[in-house]
KOLSEBA-964239 format. One record per residue: y, x, z of N, C-alpha, C, CB in turn. Coordinates in steps of 0.02 Angstrom, whole numbers, m for minus. Atoms other than C-alpha are relative to their C-alpha. Glycine has a CB too. Layout:
     n.py     n.px     n.pz    ca.py    ca.px    ca.pz     c.py     c.px     c.pz    cb.py    cb.px    cb.pz
        Y        X        Z        Y        X        Z        Y        X        Z        Y        X        Z
...
END
This chain:
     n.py     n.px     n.pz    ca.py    ca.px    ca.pz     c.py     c.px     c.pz    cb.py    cb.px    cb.pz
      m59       42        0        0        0        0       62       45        0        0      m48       61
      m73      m35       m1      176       65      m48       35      m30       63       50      m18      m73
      m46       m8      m48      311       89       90       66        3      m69      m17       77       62
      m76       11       29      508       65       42       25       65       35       48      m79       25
      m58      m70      m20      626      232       60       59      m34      m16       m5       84      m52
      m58       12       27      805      194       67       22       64        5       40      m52       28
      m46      m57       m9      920      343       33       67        1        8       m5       34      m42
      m50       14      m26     1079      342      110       57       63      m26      m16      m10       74
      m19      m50       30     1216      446       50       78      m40       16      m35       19      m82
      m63       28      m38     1397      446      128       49       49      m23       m5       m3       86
      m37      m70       14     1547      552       77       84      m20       39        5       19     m107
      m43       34      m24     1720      536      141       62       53      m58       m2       m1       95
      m45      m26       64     1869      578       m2       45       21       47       31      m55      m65
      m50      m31       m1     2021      675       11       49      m56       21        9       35      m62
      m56       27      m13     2171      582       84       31      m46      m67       42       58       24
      m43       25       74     2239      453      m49      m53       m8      m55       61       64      m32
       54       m8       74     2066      477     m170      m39      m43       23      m45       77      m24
       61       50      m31     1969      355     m105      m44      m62      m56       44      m50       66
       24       44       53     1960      234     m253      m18       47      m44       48      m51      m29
       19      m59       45     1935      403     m362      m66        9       23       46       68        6
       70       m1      m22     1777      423     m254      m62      m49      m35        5      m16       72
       35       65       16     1732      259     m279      m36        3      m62       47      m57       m3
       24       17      100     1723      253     m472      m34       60      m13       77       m7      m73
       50      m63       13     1642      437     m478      m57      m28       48       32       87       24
       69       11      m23     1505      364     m369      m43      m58      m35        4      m15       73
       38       47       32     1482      214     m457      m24       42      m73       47      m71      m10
       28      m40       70     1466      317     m636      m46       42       m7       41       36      m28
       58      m66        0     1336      432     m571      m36      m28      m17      m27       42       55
       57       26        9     1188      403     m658      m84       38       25        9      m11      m70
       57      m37      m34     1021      463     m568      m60        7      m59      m29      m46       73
       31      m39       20      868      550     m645      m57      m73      m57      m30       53       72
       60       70       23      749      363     m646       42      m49       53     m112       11       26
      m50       40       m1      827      192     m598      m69      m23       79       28      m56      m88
       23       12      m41      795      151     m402      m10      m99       m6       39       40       52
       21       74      m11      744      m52     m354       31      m12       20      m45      m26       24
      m86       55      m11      917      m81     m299       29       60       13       17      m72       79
      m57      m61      m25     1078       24     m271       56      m27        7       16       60      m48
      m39       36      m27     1208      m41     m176       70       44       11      m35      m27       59
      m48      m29      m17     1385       29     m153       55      m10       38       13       12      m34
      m30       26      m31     1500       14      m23       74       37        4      m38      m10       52
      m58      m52        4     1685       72       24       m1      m28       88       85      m14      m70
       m3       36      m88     1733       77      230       89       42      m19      m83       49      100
      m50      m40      m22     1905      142      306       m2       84      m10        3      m17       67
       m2      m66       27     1950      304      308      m12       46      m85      m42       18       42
        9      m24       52     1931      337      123      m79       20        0       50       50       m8
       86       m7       11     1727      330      132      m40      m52      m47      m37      m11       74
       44       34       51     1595      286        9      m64        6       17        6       25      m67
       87       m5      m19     1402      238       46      m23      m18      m55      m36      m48       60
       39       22       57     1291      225      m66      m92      m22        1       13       61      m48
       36        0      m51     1131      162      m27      m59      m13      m70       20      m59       71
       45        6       34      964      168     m132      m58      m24        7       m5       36      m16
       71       26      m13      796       76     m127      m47       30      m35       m9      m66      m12
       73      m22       26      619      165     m170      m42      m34      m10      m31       36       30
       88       18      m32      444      107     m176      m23       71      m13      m62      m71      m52
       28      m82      m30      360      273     m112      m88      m15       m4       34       23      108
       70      m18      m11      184      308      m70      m15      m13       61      m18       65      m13
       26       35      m45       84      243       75       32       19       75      m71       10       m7
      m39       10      m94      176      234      282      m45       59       m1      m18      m88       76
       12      m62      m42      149      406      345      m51       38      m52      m35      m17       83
       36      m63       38       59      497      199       24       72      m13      m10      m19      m63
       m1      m42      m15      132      634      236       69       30      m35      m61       21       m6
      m70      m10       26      296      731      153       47      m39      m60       m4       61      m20
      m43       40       41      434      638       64        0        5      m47       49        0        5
        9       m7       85      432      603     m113       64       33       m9       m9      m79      m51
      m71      m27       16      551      687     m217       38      m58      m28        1       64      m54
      m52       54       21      691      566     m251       44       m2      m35       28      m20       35
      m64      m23        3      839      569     m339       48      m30       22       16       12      m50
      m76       30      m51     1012      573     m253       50       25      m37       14       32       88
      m75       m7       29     1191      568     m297       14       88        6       66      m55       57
      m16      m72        1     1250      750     m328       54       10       73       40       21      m83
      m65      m19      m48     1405      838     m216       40       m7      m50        7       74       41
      m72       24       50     1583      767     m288       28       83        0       73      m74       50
      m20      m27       25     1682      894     m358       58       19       83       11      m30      m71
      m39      m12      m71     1767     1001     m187       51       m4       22        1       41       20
      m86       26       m5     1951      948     m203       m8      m83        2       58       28      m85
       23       67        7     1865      761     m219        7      m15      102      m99       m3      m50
       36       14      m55     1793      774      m36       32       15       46      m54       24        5
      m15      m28      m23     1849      798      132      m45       52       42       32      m31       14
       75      m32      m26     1675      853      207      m48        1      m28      m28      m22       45
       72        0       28     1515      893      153      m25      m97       m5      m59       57       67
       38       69       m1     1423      724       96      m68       14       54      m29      m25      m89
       63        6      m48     1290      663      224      m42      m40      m44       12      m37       78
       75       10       50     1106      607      163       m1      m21       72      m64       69      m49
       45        9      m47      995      514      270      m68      m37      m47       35      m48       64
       42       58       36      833      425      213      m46      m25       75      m59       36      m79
       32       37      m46      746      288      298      m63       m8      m37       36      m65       22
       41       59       20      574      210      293        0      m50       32      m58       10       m4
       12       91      m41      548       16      317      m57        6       39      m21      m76      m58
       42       22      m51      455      m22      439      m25      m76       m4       36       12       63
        9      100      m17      462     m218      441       53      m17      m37       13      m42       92
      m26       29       24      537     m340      339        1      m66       m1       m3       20      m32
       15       67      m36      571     m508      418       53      m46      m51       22        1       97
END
């Protein structure tokens, strides 16, 4: 039975670039097309981006390779982008 990976992916823009973020995150196009990809904007000039997998079986052992949004261009950003990935557990 497949398990779900989400990949999480957060960046926070330069002062004032925030909608510039935006539209360079939406235009990225990844390697193979995930089962949903969601994009968000928060305060502070931040962008999430959030990806759905179907993976390989709950706890088989190291993470598939995935593809993720690159690093924006370093006058784009104010910090390193953060990554996280989840697996589902339950889905109620």
């Amino acid at each position: 039975m497949s398990t779900t990976t989400a990949v999480m992916w957060e960046a926070r823009a330069v002062d004032g670039r925030g909608g510039e973020l935006l539209e360079w995150a939406r235009a990225q196009v990844l390697a193979r097309e995930p089962v949903r990809r969601e994009v968000f904007r928060a305060p502070q000039e931040r962008v999430l981006v959030i990806t759905w997998w179907q993976t390989g079986p709950a706890g088989a052992g190291e993470s598939p390779e995935l593809p993720e949004l690159p690093e924006p261009a370093a006058d784009l950003i104010a910090r390193p982008v953060h990554r996280w990935r989840f697996e589902s557990v339950e889905l109620t």
